[in-house]
N, CA, C and O atoms as a DFTB+ gen file, in Angstrom:
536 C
 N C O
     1  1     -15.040      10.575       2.971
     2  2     -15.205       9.178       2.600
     3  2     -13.928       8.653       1.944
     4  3     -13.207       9.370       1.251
     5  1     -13.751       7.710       2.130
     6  2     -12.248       7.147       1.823
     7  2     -12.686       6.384       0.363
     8  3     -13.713       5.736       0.157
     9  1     -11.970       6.570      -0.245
    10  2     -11.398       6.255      -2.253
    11  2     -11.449       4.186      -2.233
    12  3     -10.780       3.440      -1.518
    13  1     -12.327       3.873      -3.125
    14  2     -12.269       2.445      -3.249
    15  2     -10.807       1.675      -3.303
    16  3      -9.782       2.206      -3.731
    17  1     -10.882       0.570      -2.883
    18  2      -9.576      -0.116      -3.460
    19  2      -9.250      -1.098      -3.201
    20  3      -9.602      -1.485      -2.087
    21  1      -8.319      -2.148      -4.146
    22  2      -8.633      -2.941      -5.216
    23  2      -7.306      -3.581      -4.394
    24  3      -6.294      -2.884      -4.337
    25  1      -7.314      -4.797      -3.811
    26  2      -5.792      -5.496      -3.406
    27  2      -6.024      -7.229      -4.339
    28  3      -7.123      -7.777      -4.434
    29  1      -5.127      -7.622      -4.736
    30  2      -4.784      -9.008      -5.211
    31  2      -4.748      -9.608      -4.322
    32  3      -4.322      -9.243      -3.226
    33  1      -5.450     -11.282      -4.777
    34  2      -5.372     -12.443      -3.900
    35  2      -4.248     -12.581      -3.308
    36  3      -4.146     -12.829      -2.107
    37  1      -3.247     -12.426      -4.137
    38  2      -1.728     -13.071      -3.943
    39  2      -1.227     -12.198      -2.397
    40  3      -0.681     -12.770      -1.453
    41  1      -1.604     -10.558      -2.448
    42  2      -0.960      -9.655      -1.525
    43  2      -2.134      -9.965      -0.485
    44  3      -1.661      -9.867       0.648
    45  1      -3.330     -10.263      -0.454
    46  2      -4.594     -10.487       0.780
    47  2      -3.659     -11.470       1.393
    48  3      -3.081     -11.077       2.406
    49  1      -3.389     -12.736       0.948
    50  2      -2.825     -13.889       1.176
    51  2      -2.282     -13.750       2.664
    52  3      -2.683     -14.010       3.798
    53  1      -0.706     -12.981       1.819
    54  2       0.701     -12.689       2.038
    55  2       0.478     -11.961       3.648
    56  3       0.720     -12.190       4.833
    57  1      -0.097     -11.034       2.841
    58  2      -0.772      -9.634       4.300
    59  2      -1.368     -10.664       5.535
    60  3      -0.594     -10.845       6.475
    61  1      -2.160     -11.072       5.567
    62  2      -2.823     -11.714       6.395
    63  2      -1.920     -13.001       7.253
    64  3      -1.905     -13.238       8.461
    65  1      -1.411     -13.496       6.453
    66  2       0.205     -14.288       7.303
    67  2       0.887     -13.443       8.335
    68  3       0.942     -13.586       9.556
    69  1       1.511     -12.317       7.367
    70  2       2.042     -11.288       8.154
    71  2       1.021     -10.602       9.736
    72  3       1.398     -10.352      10.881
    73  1      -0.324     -10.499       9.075
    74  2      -1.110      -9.879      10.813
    75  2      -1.018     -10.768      11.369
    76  3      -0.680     -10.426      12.502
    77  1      -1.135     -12.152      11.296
    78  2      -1.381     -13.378      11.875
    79  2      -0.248     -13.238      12.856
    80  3      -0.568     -13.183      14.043
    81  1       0.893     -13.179      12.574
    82  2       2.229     -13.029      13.200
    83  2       2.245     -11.933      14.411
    84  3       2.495     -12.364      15.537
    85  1       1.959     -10.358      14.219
    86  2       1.767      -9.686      15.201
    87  2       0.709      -9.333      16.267
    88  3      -0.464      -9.476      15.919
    89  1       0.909      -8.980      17.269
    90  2       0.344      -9.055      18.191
    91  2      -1.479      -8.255      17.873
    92  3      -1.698      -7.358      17.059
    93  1      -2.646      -8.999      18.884
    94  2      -3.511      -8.539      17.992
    95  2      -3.862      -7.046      17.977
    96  3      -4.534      -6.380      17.190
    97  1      -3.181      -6.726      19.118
    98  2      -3.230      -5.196      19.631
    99  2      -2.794      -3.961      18.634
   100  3      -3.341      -2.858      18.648
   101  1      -1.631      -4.371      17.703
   102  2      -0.818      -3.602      17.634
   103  2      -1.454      -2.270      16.395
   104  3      -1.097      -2.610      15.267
   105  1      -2.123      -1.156      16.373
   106  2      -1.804      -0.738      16.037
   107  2      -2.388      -0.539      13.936
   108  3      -3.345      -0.372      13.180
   109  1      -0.985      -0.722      14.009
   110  2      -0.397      -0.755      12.859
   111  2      -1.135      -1.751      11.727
   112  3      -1.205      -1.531      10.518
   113  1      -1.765      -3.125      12.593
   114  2      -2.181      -4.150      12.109
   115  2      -3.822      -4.327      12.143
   116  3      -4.534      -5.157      11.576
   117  1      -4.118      -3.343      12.934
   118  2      -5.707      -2.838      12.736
   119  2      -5.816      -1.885      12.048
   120  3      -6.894      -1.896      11.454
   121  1      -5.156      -0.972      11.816
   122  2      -5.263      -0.150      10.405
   123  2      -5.463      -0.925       9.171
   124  3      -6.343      -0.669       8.348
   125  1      -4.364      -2.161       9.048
   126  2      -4.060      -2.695       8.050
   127  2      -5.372      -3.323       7.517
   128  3      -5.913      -3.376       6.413
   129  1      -5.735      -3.898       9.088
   130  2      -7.087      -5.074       8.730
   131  2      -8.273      -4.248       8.423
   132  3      -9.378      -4.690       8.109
   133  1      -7.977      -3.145       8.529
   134  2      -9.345      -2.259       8.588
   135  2      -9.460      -2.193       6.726
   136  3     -10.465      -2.302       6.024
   137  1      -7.787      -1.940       6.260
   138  2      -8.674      -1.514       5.236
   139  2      -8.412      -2.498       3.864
   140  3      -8.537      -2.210       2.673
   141  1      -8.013      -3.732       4.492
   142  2      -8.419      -4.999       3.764
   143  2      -9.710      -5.262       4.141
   144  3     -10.480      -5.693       3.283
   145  1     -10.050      -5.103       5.143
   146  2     -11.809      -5.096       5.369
   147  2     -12.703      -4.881       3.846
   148  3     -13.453      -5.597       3.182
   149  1     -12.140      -3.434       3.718
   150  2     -13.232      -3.108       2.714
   151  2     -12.207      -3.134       0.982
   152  3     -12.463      -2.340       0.078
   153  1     -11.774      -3.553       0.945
   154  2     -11.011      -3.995      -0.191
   155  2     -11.576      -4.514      -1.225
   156  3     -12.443      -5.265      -0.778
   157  1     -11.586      -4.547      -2.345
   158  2     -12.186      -5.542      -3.595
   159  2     -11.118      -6.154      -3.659
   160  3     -10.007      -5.669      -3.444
   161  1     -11.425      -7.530      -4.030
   162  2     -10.130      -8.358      -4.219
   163  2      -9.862      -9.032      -5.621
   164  3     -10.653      -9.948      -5.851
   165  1      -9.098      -8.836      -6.433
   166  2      -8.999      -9.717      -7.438
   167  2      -7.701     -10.659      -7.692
   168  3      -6.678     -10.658      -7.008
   169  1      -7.935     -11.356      -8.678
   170  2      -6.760     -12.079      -9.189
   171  2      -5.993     -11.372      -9.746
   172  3      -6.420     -10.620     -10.622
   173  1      -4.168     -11.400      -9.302
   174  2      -3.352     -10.792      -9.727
   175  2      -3.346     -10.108     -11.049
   176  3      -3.107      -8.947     -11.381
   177  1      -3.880     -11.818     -12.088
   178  2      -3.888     -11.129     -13.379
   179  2      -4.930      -9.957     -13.825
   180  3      -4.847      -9.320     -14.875
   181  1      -5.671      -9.839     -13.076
   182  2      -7.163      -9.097     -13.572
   183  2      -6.478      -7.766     -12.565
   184  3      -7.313      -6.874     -12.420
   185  1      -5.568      -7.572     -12.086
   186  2      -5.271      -6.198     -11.452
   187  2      -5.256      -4.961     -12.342
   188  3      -4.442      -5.189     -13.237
   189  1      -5.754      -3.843     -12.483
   190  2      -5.497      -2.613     -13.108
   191  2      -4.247      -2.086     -12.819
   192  3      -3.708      -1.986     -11.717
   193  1      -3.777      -1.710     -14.066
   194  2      -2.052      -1.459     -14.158
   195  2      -2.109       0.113     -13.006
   196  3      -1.069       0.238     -12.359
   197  1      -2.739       0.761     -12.854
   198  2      -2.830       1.985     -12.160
   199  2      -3.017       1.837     -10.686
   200  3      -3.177       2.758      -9.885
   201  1      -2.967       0.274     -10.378
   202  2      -3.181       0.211      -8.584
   203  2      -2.077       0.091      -7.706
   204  3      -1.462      -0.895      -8.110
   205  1      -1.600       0.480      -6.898
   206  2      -0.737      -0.175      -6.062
   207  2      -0.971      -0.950      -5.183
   208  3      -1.671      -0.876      -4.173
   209  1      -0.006      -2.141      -5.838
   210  2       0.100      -3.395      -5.264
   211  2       1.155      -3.458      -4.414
   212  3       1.765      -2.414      -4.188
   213  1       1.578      -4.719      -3.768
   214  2       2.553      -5.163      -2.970
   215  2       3.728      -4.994      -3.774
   216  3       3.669      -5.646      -4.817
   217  1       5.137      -4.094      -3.569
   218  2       6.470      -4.390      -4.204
   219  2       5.978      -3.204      -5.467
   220  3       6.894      -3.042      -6.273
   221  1       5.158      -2.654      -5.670
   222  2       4.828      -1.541      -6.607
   223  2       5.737      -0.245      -6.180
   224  3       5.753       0.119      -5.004
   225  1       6.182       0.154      -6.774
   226  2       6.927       1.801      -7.414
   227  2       6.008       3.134      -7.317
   228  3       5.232       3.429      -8.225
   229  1       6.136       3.808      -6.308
   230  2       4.576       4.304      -7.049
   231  2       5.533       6.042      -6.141
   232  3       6.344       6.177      -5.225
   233  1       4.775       7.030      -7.116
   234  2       5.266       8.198      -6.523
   235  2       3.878       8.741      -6.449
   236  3       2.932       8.653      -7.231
   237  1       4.050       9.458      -5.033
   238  2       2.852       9.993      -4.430
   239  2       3.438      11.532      -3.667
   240  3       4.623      11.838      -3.533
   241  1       2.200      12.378      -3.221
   242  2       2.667      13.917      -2.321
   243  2       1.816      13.329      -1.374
   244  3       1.123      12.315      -1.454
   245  1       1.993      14.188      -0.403
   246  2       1.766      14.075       0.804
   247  2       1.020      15.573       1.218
   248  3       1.816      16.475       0.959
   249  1      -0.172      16.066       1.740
   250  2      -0.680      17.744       1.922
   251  2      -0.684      18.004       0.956
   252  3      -1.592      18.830       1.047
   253  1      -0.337      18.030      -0.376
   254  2      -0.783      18.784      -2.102
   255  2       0.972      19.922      -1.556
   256  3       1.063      21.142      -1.691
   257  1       2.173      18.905      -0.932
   258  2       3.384      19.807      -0.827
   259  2       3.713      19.383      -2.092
   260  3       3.121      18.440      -2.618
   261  1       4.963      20.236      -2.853
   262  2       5.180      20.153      -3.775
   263  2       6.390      19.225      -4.140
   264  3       6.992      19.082      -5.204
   265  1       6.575      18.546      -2.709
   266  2       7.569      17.291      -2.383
   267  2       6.769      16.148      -3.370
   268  3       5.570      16.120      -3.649
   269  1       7.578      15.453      -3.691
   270  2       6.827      13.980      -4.665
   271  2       8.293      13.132      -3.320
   272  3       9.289      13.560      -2.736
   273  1       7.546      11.780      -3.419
   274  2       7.997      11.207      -2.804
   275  2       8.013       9.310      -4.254
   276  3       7.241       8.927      -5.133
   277  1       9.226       8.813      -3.722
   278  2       8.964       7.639      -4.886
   279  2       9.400       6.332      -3.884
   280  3      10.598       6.182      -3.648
   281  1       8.773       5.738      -3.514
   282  2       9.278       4.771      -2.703
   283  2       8.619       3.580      -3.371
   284  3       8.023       3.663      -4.446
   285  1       8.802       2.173      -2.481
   286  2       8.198       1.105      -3.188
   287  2       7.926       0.086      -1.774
   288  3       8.742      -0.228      -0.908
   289  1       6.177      -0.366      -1.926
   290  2       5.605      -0.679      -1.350
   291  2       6.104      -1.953      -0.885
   292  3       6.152      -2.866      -1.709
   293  1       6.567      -2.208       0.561
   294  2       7.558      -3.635       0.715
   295  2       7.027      -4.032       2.482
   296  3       6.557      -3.424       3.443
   297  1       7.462      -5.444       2.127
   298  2       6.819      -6.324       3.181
   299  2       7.765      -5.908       4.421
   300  3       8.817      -5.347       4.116
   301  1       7.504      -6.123       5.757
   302  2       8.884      -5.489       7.135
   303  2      10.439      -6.440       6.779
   304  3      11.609      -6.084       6.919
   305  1       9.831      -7.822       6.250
   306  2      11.295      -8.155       5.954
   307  2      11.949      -8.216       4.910
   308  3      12.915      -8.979       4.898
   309  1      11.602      -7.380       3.632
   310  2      12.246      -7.257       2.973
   311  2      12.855      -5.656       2.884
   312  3      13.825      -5.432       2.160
   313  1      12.361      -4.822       3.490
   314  2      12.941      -3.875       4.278
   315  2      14.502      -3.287       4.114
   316  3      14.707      -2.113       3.809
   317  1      15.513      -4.196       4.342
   318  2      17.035      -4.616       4.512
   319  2      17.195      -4.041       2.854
   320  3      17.721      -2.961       2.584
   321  1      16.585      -5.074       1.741
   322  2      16.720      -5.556       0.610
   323  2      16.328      -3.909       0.003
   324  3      16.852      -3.411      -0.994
   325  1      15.502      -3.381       0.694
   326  2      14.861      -2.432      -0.857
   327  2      15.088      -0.964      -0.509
   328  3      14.263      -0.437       0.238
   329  1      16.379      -0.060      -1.082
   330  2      16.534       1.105      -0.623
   331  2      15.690       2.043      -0.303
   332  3      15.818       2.851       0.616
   333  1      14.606       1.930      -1.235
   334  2      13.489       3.023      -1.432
   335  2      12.212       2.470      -1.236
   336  3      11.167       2.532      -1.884
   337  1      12.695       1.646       0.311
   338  2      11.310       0.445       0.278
   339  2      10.156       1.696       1.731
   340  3      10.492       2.785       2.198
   341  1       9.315       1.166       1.906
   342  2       8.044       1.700       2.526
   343  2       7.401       0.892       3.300
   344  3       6.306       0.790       2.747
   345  1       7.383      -0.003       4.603
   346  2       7.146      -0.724       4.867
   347  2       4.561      -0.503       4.583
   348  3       3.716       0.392       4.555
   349  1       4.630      -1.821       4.487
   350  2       2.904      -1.833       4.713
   351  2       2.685      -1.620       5.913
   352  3       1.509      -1.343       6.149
   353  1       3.360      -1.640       6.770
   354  2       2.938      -1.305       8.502
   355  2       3.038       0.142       8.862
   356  3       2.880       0.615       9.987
   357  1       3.295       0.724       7.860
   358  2       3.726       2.030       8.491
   359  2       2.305       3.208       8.373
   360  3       1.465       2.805       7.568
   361  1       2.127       3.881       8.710
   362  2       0.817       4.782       8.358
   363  2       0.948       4.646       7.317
   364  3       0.313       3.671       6.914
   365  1       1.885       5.518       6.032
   366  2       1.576       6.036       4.547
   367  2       1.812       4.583       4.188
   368  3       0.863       4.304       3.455
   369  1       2.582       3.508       4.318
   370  2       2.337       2.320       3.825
   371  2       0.952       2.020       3.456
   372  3       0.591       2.063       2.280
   373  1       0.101       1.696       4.492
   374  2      -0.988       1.467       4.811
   375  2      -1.856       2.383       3.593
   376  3      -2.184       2.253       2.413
   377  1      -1.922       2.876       4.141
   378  2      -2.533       4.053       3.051
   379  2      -2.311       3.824       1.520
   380  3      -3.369       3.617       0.924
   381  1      -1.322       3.812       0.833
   382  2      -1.154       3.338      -0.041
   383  2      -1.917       2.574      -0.870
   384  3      -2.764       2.779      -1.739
   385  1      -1.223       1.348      -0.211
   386  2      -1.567       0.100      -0.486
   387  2      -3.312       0.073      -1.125
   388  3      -4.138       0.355      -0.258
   389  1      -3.872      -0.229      -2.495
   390  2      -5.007      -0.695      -2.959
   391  2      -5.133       0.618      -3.623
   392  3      -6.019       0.589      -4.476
   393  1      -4.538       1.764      -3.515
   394  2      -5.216       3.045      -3.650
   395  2      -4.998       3.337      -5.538
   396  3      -4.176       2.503      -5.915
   397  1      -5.383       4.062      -6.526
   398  2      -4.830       4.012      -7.732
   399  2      -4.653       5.406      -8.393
   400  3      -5.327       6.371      -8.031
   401  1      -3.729       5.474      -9.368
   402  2      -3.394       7.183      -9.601
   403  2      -4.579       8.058     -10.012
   404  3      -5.493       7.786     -10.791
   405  1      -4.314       9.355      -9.192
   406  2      -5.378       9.929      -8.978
   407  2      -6.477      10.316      -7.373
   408  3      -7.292      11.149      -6.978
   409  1      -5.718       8.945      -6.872
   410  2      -6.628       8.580      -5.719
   411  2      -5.646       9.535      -4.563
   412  3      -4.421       9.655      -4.513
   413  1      -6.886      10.225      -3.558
   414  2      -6.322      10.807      -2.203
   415  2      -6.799      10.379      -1.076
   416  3      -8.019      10.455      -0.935
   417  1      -6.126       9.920      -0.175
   418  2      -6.801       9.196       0.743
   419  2      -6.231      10.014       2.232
   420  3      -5.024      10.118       2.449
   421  1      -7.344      10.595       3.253
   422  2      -6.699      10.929       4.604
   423  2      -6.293      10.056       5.463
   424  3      -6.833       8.953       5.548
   425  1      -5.587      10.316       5.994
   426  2      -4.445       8.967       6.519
   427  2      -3.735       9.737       7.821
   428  3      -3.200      10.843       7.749
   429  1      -3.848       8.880       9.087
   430  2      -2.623       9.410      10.087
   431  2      -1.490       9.567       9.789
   432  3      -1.299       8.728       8.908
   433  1      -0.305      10.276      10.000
   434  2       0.796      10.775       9.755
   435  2       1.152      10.331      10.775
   436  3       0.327      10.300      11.688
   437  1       3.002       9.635      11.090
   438  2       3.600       9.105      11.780
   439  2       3.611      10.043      13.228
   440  3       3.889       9.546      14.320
   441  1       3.282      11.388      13.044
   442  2       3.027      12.109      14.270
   443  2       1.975      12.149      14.411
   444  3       1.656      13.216      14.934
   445  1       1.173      11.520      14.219
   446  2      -0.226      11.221      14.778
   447  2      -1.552      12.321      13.759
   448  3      -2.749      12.035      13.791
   449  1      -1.151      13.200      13.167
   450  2      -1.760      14.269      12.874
   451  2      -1.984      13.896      10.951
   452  3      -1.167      13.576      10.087
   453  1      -3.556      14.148      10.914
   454  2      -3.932      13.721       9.832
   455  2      -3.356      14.619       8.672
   456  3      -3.195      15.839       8.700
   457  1      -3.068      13.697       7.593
   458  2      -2.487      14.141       6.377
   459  2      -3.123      13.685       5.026
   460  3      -3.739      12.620       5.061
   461  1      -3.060      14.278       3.978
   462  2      -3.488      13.636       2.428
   463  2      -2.865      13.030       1.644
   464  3      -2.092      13.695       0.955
   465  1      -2.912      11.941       1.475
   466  2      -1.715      11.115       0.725
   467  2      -2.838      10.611      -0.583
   468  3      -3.864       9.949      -0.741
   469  1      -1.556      11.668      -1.578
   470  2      -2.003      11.786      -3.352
   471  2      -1.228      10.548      -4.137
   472  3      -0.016      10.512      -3.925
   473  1      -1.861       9.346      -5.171
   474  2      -0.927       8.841      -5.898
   475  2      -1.061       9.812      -7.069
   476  3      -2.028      10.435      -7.508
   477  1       0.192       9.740      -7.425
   478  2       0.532      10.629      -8.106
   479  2       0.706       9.889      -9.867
   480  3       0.243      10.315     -10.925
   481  1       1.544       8.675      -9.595
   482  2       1.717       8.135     -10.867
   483  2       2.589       6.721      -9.782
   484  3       3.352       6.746      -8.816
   485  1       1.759       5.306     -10.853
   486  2       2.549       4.221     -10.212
   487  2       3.624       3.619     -11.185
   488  3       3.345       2.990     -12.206
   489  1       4.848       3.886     -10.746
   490  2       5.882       3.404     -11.976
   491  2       6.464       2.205     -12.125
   492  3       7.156       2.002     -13.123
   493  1       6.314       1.390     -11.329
   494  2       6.639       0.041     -11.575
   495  2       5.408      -0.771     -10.428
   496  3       5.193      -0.556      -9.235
   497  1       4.695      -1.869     -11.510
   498  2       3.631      -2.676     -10.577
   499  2       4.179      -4.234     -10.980
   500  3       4.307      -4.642     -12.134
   501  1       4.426      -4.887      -9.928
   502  2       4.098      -6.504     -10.363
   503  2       3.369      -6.739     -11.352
   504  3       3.939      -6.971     -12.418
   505  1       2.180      -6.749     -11.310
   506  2       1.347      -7.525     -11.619
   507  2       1.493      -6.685     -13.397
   508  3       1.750      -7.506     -14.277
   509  1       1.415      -5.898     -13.655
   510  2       1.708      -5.256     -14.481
   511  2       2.499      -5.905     -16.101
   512  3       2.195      -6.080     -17.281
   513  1       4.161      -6.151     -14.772
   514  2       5.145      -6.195     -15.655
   515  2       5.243      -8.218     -15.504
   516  3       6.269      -8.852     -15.260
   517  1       4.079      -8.699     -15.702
   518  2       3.894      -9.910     -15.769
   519  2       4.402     -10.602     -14.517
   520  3       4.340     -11.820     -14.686
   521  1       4.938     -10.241     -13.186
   522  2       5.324     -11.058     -12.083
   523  2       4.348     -11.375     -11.465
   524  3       3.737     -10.494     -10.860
   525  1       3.890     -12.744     -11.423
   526  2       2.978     -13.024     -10.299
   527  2       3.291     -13.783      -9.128
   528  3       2.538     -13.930      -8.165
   529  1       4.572     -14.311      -9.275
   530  2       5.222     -15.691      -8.825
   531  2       5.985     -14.946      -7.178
   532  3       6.547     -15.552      -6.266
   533  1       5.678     -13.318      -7.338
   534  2       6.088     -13.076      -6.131
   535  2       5.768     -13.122      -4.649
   536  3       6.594     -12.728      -3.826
């Protein structure tokens, strides 16, 4: 059974512009919609500092390897802009996204083959560090 989770108005919004844009086929964007489907949604400000949000910092493992990974959750076009960015379209993007530390969620792996993606600790959140205006 897959781990509850919690996305902001502001990122439902944003996200949903973005599927609107790609094709309805693709993929990547029925994952996405699948699991805004079951999402709780709140207002930015009412977000729990422990969720990952849109543009969030968050270090997570992948299989319980002893790899930590620290990337930061980013839209396809800001991509360019963010060294250690993670697109939301991507499997572990996807995955991510709503999930909060502590939380493990099974998730396709870019080779197709299912994997466990652990948050581990989220180190920088929007909503958090008072940005809502993003």
């Amino acid at each position: 059974m897959k781990p509850s989770i919690v996305v902001s108005s502001t990122d439902l919004e944003r996200i949903e512009a973005l599927l609107d844009a790609l094709p309805p086929d693709s993929s990547a964007a029925q994952s996405l919609r699948e699991e805004l489907d079951r999402a709780d949604v709140l207002a930015p400000q009412d977000m729990p500092p422990s969720v990952v949000t849109m543009r969030s910092t968050v270090r997570f493992q992948i299989d319980a390897s002893p790899e930590m990974f620290c990337l930061t959750l980013s839209y396809p076009r800001e991509m360019p802009d963010v060294p250690d960015g993670i697109s939301i379209l991507t499997p572990v993007g996807t995955a991510l996204l709503g999930l909060s530390v502590g939380d493990s969620i099974e998730w396709p792996g870019p080779d197709g083959r299912r994997v466990q993606v652990r948050i581990v600790e989220v180190l920088y959140q929007p909503e958090r560090a008072g940005d809502f205006s993003r």
